[in-house]
C-alpha positions in Angstrom: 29.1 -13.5 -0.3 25.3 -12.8 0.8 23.3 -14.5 -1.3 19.5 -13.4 -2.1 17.3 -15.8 -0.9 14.2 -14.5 -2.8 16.1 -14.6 -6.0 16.6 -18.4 -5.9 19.6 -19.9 -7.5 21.0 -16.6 -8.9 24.5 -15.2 -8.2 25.5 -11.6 -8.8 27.8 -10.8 -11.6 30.6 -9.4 -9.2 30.8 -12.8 -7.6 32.6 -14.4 -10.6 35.8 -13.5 -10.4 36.1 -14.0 -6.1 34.4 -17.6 -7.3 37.5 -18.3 -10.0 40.5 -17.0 -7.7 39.4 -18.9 -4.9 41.2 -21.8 -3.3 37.8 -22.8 -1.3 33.6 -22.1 -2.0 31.4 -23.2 1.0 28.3 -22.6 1.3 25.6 -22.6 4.4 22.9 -24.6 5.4 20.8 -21.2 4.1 22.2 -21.5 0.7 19.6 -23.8 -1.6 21.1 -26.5 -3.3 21.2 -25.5 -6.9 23.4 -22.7 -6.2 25.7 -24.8 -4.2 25.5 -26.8 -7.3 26.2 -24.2 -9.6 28.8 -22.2 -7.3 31.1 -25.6 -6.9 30.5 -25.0 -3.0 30.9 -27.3 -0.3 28.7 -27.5 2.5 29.4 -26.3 5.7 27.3 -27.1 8.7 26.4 -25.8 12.1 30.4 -24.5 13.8 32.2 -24.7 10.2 30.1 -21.8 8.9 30.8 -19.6 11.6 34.6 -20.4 11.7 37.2 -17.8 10.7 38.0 -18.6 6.7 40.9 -19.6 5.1 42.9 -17.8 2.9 41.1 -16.7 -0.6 38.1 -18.6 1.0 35.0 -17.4 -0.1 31.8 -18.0 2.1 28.2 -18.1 0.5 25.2 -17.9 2.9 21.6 -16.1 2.6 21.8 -15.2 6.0 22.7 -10.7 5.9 23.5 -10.7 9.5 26.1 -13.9 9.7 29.1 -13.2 11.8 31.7 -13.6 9.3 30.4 -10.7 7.5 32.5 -8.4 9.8 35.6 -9.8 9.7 36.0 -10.5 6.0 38.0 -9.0 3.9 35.2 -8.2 1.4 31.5 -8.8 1.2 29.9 -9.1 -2.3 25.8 -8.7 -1.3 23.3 -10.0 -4.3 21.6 -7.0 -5.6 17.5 -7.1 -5.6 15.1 -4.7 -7.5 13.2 -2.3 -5.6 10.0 -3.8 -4.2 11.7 -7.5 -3.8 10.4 -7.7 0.0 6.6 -8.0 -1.4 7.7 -11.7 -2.0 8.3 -11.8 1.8 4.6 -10.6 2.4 3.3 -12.7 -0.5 5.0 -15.7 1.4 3.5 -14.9 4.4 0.0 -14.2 3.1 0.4 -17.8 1.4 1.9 -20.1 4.7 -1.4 -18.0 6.5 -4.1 -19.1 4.4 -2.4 -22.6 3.5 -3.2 -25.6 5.2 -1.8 -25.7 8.7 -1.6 -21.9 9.0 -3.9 -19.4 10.8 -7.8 -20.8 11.2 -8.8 -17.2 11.5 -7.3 -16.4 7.9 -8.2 -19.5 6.8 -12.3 -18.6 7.0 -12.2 -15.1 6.1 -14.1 -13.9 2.9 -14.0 -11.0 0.4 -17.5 -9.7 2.5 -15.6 -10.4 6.0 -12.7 -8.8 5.1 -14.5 -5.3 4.1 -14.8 -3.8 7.7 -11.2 -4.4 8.2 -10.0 -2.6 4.6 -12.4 0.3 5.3 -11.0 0.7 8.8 -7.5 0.6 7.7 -8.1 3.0 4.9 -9.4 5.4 7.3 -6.3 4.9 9.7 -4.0 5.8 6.8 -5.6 9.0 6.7 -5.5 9.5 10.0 -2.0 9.0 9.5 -1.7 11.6 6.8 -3.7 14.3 8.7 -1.6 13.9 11.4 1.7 14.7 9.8 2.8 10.9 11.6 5.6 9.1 9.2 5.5 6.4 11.8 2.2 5.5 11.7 2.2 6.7 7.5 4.4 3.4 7.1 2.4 1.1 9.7 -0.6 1.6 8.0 1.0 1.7 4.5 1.3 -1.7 5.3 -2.2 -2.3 7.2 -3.4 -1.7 3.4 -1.1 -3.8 1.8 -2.2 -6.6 4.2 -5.9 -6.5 2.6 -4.6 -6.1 -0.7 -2.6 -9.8 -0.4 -5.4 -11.2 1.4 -7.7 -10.1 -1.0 -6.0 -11.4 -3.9 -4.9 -14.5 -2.4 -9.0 -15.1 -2.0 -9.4 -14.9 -5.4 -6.4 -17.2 -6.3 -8.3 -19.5 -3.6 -11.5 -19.1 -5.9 -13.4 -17.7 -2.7 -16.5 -15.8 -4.5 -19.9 -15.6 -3.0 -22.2 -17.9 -5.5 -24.5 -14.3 -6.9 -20.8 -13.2 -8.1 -21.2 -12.9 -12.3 -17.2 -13.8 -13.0 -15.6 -16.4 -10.9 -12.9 -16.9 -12.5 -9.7 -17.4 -10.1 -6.9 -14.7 -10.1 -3.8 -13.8 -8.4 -1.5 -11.4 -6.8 0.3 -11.3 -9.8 -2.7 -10.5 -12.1 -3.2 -7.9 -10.3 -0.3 -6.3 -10.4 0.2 -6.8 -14.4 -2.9 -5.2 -14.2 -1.9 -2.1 -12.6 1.0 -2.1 -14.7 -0.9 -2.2 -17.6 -3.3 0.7 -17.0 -0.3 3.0 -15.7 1.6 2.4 -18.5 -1.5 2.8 -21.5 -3.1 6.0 -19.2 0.7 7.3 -19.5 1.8 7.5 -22.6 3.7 10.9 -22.8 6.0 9.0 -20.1 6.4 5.6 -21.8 5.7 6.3 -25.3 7.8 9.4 -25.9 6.1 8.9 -29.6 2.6 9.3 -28.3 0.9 12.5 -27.4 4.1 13.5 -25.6 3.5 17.5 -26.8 -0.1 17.1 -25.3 0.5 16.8 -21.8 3.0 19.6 -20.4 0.9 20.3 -16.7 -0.9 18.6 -14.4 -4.0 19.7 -15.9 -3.6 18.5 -19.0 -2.5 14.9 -17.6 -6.0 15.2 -16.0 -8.3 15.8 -19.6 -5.6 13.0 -20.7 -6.7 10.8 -18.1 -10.0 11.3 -18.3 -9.8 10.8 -22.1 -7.7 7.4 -21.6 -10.3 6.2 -18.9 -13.2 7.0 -20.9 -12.5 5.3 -23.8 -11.1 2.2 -22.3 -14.0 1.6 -20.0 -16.3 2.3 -22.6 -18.2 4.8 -20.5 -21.5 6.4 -21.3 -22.0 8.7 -18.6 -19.4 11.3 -17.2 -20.6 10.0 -13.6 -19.7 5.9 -14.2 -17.6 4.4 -12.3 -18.2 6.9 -9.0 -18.4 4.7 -5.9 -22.0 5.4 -4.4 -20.8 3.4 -1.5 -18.7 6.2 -0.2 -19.1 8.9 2.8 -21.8 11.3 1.8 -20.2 14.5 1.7 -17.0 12.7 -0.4 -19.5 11.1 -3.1 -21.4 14.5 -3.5 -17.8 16.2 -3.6 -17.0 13.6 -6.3 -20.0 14.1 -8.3 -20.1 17.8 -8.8 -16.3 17.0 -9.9 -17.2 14.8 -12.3 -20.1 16.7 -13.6 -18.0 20.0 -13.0 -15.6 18.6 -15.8 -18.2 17.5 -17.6 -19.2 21.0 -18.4 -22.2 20.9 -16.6 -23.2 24.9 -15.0 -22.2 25.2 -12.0 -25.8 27.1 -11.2 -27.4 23.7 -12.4 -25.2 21.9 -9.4 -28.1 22.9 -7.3 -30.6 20.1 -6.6 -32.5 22.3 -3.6 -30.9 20.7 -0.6 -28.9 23.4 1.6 -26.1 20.3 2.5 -25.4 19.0 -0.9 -25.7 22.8 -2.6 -23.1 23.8 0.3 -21.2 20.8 -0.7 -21.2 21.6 -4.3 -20.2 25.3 -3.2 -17.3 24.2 -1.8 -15.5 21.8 -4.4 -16.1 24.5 -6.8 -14.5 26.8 -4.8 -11.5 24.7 -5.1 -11.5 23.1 -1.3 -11.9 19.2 -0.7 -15.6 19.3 1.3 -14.6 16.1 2.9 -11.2 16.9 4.5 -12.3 20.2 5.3 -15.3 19.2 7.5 -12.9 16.2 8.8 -10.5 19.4 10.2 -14.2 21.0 11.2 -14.8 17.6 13.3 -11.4 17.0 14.8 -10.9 20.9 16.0 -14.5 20.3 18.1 -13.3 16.8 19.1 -9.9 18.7 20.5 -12.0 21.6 22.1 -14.3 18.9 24.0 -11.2 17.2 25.3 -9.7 20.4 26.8 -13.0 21.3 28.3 -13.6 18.0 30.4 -9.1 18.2 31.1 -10.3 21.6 32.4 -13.2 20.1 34.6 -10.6 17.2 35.7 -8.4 19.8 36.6 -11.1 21.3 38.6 -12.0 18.1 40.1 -15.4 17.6 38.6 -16.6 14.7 37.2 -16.6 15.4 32.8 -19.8 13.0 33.0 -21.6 15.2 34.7 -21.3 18.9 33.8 -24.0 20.6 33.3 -24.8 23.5 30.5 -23.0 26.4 32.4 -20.5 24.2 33.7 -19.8 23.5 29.6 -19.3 26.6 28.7 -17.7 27.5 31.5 -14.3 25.1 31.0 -14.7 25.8 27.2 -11.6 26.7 25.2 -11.6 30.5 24.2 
């Protein structure tokens, strides 16, 4: 019987009757004490666990991968809710930034920690662009990573003194905060009461959204709560959006500057500015690459080409 050793002292309901009709419970050093307790086990240590059972035996451990669960006549696993290994990365996160873990961890900030979420932000979309499941899930995880350590700064009370709220918060918060604002900015799915006729497309989950948002962040402005801290070309991309749905004109999007008015031209045209001139970058990025390849090739030197030698090696 694998046991969940996330769950704590909790045993699956299709344990019970293997637990009454046996003639023996033992239990392995993995196995906490309060469910050898509550299971009736004995304890059996180091060669005993790994011995061939006895007859209507049963065998608890926490440990997936113990030997016995080959030869047994049946294994009975603990079930766990999607999402149950984020206690694994929450327990890491904590044994890092608790006394006696990582020094490194142990002096990082909120401000510290920013180049490192940016970076990995960027990596997952790297990821993405590339079509890469591989690296999709690696950095998946990258992001998760600041998202513990993050939180488990703010459990820590680590806040720069100019901060206005320094009230301490946790992992958990956070996600009953989440939960929270998916399930009120959602309540055709949740609620099947409420506004359920009103949202039938995409679209309209959009206006519904933007409605929701509005009114719960008690917004004045159709452009509050836009990140000014973002890439250029993505923040005037998101504020034509914003203004866009708004009902602002699009011929008063134009503020004179041939960038941002091409900008503007292009999210109303339906295209993402931002990922387009990405592409843009990483097809001349690709082209310069096959021109010094071509020079290499050639046996020249790529540091040293000159304008003809450029354009002669260029891709056609």
């Amino acid at each position: 019987m694998v046991l969940s050793a996330r769950l704590g002292a909790v045993l699956p309901a299709a344990a019970l009757p293997a637990l009454r009709a046996a003639e023996r419970v033992r239990a392995d050093t993995t196995v906490p004490e309060p469910l050898v307790v509550a299971a009736g086990a004995q304890r059996a240590h180091g060669c005993q666990a790994a011995a061939q059972p006895l007859w209507r035996e049963v065998l608890l451990t926490c440990d997936p991968w113990h030997p016995l669960c080959e030869h047994a006549e049946a294994v009975i696993k603990t079930p766990e809710p999607a999402g149950a290994a984020l206690l694994d990365a929450v327990a890491v996160m904590d044994r890092l930034r608790s006394p006696g873990g990582c020094p490194w961890d142990a002096e990082q900030t909120h401000t510290s920690l920013l180049q490192y979420l940016i970076e990995e932000c960027y990596e997952l979309n790297q990821a993405v662009e590339d079509a890469d499941r591989l690296a999709l899930r690696e950095e998946l995880g990258d992001v998760l990573l600041q998202v513990l350590f993050h939180a488990r700064l703010a459990a820590d009370g680590a806040v720069a003194p100019y901060w206005t709220d320094a009230e301490p918060f946790d992992i958990d918060a956070v996600a009953a905060d989440l939960v929270r604002k998916l399930v009120d900015r959602h309540p055709h799915v949740f609620d099947a009461a409420a506004d359920g006729h009103r949202v039938r497309t995409a679209a309209d989950q959009q206006r519904r959204w933007d409605e929701l948002k509005r009114a719960e962040k008690r917004r004045d402005s159709a452009l509050d709560g836009v990140a000014l801290g973002q890439p250029a070309v993505a923040l005037a991309a998101k504020l034509i959006s914003r203004a866009h749905r708004a009902g602002v004109p699009d011929d008063l999007t134009s503020v004179g500057d041939e960038l941002f008015d091409l900008v503007a031209a292009v999210k109303l045209a339906g295209d993402d500015p931002e990922q387009r001139l990405r592409a843009a970058a990483r097809r001349f990025a690709t082209r310069v690459r096959a021109a010094e390849s071509a020079a290499r090739v050639d046996g020249r030197d790529p540091h040293s080409l000159t304008a003809a030698d450029w354009r002669r090696y260029w891709p056609r």
